[in-house]
C-alpha positions in Angstrom: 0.0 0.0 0.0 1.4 3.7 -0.5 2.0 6.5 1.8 -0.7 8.1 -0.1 -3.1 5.4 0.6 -2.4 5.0 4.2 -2.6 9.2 4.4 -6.4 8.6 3.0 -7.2 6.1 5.4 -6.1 7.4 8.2 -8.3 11.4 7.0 -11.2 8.7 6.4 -11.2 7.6 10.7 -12.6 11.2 11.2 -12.6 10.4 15.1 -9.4 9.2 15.4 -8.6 12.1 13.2 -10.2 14.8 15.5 -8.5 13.5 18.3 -5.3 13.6 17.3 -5.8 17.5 16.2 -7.0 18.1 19.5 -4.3 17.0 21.3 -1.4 18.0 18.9 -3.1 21.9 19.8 -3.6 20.9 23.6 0.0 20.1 24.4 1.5 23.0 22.1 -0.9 25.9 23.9 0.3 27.9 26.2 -2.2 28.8 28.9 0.2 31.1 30.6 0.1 29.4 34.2 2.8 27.1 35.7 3.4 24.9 38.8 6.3 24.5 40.1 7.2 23.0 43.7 9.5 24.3 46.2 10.9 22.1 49.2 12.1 23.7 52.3 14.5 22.9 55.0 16.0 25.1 58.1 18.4 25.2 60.8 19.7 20.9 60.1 22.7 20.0 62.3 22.6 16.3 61.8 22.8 14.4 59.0 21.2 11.0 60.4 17.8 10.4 62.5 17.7 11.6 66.1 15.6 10.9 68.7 16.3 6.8 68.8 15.7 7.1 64.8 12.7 8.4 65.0 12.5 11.7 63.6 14.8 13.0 60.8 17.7 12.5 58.5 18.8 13.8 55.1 18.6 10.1 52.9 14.8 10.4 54.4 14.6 13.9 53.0 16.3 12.7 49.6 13.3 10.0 49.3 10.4 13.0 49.4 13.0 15.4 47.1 12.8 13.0 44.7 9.1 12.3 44.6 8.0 15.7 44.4 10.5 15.7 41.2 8.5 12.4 39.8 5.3 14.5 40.2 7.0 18.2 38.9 10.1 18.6 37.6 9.8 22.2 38.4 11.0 21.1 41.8 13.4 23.3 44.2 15.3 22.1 47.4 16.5 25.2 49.7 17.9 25.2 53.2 17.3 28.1 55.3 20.5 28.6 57.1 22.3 27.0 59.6 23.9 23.5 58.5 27.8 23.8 59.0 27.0 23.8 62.7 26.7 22.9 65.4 26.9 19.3 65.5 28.6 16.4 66.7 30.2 15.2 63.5 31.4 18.7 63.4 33.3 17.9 66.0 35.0 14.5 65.5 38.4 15.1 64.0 39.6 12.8 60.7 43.1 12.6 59.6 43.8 15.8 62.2 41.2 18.4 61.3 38.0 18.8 62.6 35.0 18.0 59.8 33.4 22.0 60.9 30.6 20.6 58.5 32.0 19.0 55.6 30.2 15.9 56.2 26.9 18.0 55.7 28.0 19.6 52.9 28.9 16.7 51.1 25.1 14.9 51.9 24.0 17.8 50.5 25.7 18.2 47.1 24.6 14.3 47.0 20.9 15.8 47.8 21.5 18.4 44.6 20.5 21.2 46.9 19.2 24.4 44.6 20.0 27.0 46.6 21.0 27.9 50.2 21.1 30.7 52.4 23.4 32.0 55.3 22.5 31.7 58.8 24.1 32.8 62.3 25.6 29.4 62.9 27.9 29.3 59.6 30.1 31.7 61.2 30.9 29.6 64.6 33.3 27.9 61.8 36.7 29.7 61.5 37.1 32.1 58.2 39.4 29.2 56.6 37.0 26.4 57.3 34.1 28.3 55.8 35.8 29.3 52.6 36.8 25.0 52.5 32.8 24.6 53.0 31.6 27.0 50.3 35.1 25.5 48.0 33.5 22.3 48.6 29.7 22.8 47.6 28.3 22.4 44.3 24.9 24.7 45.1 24.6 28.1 45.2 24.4 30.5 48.3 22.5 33.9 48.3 22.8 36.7 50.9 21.9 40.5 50.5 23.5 41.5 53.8 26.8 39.6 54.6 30.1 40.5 53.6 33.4 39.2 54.0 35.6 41.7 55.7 39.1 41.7 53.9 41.6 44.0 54.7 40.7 46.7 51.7 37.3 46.4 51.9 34.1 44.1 52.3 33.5 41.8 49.1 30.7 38.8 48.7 31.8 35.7 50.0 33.0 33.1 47.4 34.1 30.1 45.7 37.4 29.6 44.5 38.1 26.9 42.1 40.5 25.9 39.6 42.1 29.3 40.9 38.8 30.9 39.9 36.4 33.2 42.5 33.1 32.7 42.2 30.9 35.3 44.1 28.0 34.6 46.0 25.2 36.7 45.0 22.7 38.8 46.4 20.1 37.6 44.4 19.3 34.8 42.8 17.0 33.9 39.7 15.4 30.5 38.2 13.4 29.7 35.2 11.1 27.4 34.9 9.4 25.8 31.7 6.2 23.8 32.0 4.7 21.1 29.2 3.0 23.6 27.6 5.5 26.2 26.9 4.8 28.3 29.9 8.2 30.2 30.8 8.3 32.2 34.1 11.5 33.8 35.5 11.7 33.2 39.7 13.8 35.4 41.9 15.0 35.1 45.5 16.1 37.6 48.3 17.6 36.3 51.5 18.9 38.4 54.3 20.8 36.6 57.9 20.4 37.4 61.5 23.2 39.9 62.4 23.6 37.7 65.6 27.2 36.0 65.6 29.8 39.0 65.5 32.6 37.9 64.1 36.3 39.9 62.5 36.1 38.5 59.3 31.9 39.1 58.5 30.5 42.6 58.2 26.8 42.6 58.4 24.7 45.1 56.7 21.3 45.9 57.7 18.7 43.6 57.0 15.9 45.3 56.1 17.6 47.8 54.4 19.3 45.3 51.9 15.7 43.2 51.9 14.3 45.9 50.3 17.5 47.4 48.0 17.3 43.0 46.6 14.1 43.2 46.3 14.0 46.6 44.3 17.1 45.4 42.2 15.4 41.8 41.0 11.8 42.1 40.8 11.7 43.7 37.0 13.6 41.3 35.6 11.5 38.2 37.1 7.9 37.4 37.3 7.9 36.9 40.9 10.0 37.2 44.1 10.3 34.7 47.3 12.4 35.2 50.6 15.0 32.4 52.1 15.9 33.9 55.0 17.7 33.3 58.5 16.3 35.9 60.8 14.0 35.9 63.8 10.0 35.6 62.8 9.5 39.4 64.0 12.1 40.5 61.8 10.5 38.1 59.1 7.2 39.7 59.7 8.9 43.5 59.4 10.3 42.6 55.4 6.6 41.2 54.8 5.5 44.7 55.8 8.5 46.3 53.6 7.7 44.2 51.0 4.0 43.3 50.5 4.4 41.7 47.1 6.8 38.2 48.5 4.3 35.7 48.3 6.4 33.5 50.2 9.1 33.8 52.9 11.0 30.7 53.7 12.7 30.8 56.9 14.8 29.5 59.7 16.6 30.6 62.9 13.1 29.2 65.2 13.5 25.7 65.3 9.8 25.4 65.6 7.5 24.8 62.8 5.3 28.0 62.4 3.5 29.5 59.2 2.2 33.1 59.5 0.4 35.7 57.5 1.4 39.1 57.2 -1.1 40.7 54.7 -0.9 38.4 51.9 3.0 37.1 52.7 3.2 33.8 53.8 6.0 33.1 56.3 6.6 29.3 56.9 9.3 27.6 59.0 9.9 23.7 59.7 11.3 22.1 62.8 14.7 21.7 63.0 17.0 18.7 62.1 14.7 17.6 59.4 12.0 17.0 61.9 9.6 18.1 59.3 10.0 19.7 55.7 7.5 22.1 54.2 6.0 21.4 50.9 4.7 24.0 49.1 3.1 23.7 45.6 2.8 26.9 43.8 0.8 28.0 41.0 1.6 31.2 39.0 -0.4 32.6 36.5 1.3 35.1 33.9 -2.0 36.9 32.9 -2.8 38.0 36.2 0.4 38.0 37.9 -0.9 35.9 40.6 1.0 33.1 42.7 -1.2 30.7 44.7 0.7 29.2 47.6 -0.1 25.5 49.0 1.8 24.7 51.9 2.2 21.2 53.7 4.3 20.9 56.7 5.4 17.2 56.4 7.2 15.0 59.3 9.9 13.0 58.6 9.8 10.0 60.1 11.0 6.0 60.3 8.0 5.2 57.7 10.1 6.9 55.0 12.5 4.6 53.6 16.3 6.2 52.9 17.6 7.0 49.7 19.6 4.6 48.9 22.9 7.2 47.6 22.7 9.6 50.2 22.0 7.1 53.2 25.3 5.5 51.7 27.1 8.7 53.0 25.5 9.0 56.2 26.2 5.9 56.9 29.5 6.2 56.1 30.1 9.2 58.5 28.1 7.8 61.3 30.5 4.8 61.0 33.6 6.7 62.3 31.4 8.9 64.5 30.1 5.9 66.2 34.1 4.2 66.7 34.7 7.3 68.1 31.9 7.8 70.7 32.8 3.9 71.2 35.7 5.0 73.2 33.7 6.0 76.0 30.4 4.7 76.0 29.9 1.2 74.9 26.3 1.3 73.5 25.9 4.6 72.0 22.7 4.2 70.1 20.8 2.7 73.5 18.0 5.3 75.1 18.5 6.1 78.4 15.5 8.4 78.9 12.3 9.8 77.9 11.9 13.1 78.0 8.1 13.9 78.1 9.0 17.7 78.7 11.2 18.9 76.0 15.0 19.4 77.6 16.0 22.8 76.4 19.2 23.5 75.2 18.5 26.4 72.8 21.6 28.9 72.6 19.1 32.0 73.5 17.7 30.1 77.0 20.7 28.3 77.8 22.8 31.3 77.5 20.1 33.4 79.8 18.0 31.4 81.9 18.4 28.0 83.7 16.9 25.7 81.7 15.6 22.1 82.7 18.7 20.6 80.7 21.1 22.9 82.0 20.0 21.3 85.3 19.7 18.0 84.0 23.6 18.2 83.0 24.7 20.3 86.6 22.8 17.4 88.8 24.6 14.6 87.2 27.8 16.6 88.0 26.7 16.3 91.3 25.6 12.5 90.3 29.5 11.9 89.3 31.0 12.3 93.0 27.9 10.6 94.9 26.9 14.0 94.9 28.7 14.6 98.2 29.2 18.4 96.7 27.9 21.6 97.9 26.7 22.6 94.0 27.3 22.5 90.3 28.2 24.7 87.8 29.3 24.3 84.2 29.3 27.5 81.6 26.2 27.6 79.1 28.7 27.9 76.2 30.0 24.0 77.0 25.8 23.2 75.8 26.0 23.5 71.7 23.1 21.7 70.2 21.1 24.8 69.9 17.6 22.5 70.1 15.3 21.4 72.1 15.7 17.2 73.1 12.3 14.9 73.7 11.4 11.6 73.2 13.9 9.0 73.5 17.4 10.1 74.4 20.2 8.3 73.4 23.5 7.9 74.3 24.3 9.7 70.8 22.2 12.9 71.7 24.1 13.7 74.7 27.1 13.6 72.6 25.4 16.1 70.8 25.0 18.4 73.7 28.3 18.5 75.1 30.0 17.5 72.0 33.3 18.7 73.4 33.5 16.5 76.4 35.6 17.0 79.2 36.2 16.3 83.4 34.2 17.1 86.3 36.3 18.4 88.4 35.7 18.7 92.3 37.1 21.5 93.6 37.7 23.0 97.2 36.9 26.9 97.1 35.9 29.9 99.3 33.4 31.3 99.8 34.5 34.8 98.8 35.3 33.5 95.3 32.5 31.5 94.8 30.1 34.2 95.3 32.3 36.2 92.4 32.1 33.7 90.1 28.2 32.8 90.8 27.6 37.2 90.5 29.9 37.0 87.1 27.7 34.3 85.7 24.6 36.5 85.4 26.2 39.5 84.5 27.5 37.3 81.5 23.8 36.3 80.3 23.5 36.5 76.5 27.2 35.1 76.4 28.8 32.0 76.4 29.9 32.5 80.4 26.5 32.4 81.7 26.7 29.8 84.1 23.6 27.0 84.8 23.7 25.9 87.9 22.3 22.7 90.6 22.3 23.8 94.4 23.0 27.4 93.4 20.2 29.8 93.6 20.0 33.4 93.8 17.2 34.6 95.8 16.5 38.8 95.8 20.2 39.8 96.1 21.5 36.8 98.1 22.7 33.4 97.1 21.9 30.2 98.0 24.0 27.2 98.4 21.8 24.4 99.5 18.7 26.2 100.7 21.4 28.2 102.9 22.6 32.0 102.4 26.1 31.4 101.4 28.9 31.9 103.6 32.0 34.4 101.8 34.2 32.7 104.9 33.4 29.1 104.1 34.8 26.7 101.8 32.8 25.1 99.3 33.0 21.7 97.2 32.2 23.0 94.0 31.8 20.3 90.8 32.6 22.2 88.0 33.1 21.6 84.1 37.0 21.6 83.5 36.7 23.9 81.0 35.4 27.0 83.3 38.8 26.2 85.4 40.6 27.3 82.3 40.0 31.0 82.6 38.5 31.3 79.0 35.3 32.7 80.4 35.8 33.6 83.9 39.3 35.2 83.8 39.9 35.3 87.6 38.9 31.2 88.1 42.1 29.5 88.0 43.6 27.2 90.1 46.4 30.0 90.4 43.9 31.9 92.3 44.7 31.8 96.1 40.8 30.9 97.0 41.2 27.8 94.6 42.3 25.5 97.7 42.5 22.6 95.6 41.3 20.9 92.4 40.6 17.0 91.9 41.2 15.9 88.6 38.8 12.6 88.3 40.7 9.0 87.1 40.1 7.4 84.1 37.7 4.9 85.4 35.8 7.3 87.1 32.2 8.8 85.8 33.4 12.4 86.2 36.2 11.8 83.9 34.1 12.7 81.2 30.5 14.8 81.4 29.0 13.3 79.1 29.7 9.6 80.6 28.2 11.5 83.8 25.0 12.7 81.8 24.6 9.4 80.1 24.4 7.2 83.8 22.3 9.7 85.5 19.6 9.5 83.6 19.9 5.4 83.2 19.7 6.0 87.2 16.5 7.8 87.0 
């Protein structure tokens, strides 16, 4: 049979014929509306579960990235800010140096993260560790308001390959393509909580450069979202400077919330990949609207691991585990249940006491029988910046006081003890405020024991090693006369190492 023939019979199936008209047109018209998908994450310290496995980890995540990709390729991963630290891998030192995050940044190159933003916890990391970490990422970073301070002037921070600097922008713009032939340009803003002074970062002000972003994208693009790392009243403040986001993705709570200011949306997830937003966005070219619709989703041990990234967790968990080995035998074991959440937020722990401040000062006290007169270790030696509950391992109190170190008992006046409980609260908001078991302050006097303390008496005093250094309380030293003596705990003992403490008080409880 000819082509011509077969032509003619095909023209002559006038049904089959109409249909096929119809959708040749369908799939070629452009209706001038697109979906596209936009997964967030904020403030993630650890790459694996926590909480016993329950809650958690990145090859999870990985599994729900790449669905939402199955059902729209117009599909965007972000974090929020804060992932280089702190955490307990951070920590752990391979082949000399310290990891300061490159274990996270290597799950999330293998996660094909779209685009990250800055938050107050990248700069705990030294200037040279940080320029490794963005060296080592294959995303981009965005940030409107932090420089790096050179000696000449403030630049953008960068990545240097290959000899070549590549500078992290203050903006940053997608484009998406539906099935259709719908094209829409997406821009980003992102801005970072001014709240980690450090020499080598100059902060500009953040609503100030929200705004100047803002002004300098949004006529080039079809519409503008926030990622930003600030407090949710500073969030709400660039909603009212900038009514048109339809979308702010943030961090810096570790909280889930999702708020309205006007018509911005303003969503955060809980932290450590407890839960993930998922927000599905429709935009319509004609009318210039976006139509935002947002699911917080947990993550959870019903989510099966991506196979490639749970290979790298894995991986790093191996050597974290030999190494956590060394002191405590059964690392991933719970020892408690916290029904109340055990607070160890930098903002509290810094200021207040908090339940896991005492939590970690009465198993000081636990560590020598506690035949001591108090307890008292520095809010700075407390770095996981979260709030514990649920099962506790082992693991997570590694997480708390990542860097270890003795109880030491120690034999001390009065005089000085009262000085070093008065410098404590002077030093809220720092790293020096001291949390405390036995040691109350009541009106202008304080308590050791229920009992107004004595300036002429000497104390037993369990205290962290590290506050016995001087870093935070220059005048505590055993080279101070009123330092009678200092008992450095054996090896076998449970106040050679806090977190050994920590971990058999609570299996006492």
């Amino acid at each position: 049979m000819s082509y011509t023939n077969i032509f003619h019979k095909f023209l002559n199936n006038r049904h089959l014929y109409l249909f096929f008209v119809c959708l040749f047109f369908s799939c070629q018209k452009d209706d001038n509306k697109i979906d596209f998908t936009f997964l967030q994450l904020n403030d993630v310290y650890e790459i694996a579960p926590i909480q016993g496995g329950e809650f958690g980890g990145m090859a999870r995540v990985e599994t729900v990235h790449k669905e939402l990709l199955e059902e729209n390729k117009n599909t965007l991963l972000f974090m929020a800010g804060d992932f280089l630290n702190p955490s307990l891998l951070g920590t752990i030192k391979v082949n000399g140096e310290r990891l300061r995050g490159k274990q996270m940044v290597e799950v999330m190159n293998a996660m094909n993260f779209d685009l990250v933003a800055f938050g107050n916890h990248e700069f705990d990391v030294s200037q040279k560790d940080l320029q490794k970490r963005l060296n080592e990422s294959n995303f981009p970073w965005i940030s409107a308001n932090v420089k790096l301070k050179t000696k000449e002037a403030a630049i953008p921070f960068y990545k240097e390959r290959n000899g070549q600097k590549e500078s992290v922008g203050e903006t940053f713009i997608k484009e998406f393509t539906d099935e259709d032939g719908t094209k829409i340009r997406v821009g980003f803003i992102s801005v970072c909580i001014p709240s980690n002074p450090k020499e080598f970062v100059e902060y500009g002000n953040m609503f100030v450069k929200a705004r100047a972003s803002y002004t300098a994208i949004k006529d080039s693009v079809d519409v503008v979202f926030g990622l930003t790392h600030v407090k949710i009243t500073n969030d709400k403040r660039i909603a009212k400077l900038i009514p048109n986001l339809p979308l702010i993705m943030g961090g810096h709570e570790h909280t889930n919330s999702n708020d309205f200011v006007g018509s911005v949306q303003i969503s955060k997830a809980d932290a450590n990949a407890k839960t993930v937003y998922v927000h599905r966005i429709s935009y319509n070219k004609k009318t210039k609207k976006t139509v935002v619709k947002s699911e917080l989703k947990e993550i959870n041990s019903t989510i099966i691991e991506d196979k490639i990234v749970g290979e790298i967790v894995n991986k790093w968990q191996t050597v974290l585990s030999s190494k956590i080995k060394e002191i405590i035998s059964k690392p991933e074991e719970v020892i408690f249940k916290a029904k109340v959440p055990l607070d160890g937020r930098d903002t509290p722990i810094r200021s207040t006491q908090t339940n896991l401040g005492q939590m970690i000062t009465k198993a000081m006290s636990f560590s020598y029988d506690d035949k001591v007169d108090c307890a008292i270790v520095n809010g700075g030696s407390i770095r996981i910046d979260d709030q514990l509950s649920g099962n506790i391992t082992a693991v997570d109190i590694f997480r708390v006081l990542p860097y270890g170190g003795a109880v030491v008992k120690v034999e001390i006046k009065g005089r000085l003890l009262k000085r070093v409980l008065d410098y404590g609260v002077l030093a809220a908001g720092t790293g020096a405020y001291l949390q405390r078991f036995n040691a109350e302050k009541v009106g202008e006097k304080w308590l050791i024991k229920s009992k107004s303390l004595d300036i002429n008496k000497t104390y037993t005093v369990a205290f962290s090693d590290y506050l016995l250094k001087g870093f935070d309380i220059p005048f505590l030293s055993p080279k101070n006369k009123e330092v009678l003596s200092v008992y450095q705990p054996k090896e076998n003992e449970l106040a050679e190492d806090i977190r050994k403490a920590v971990v058999a008080y609570l299996k006492s409880l």
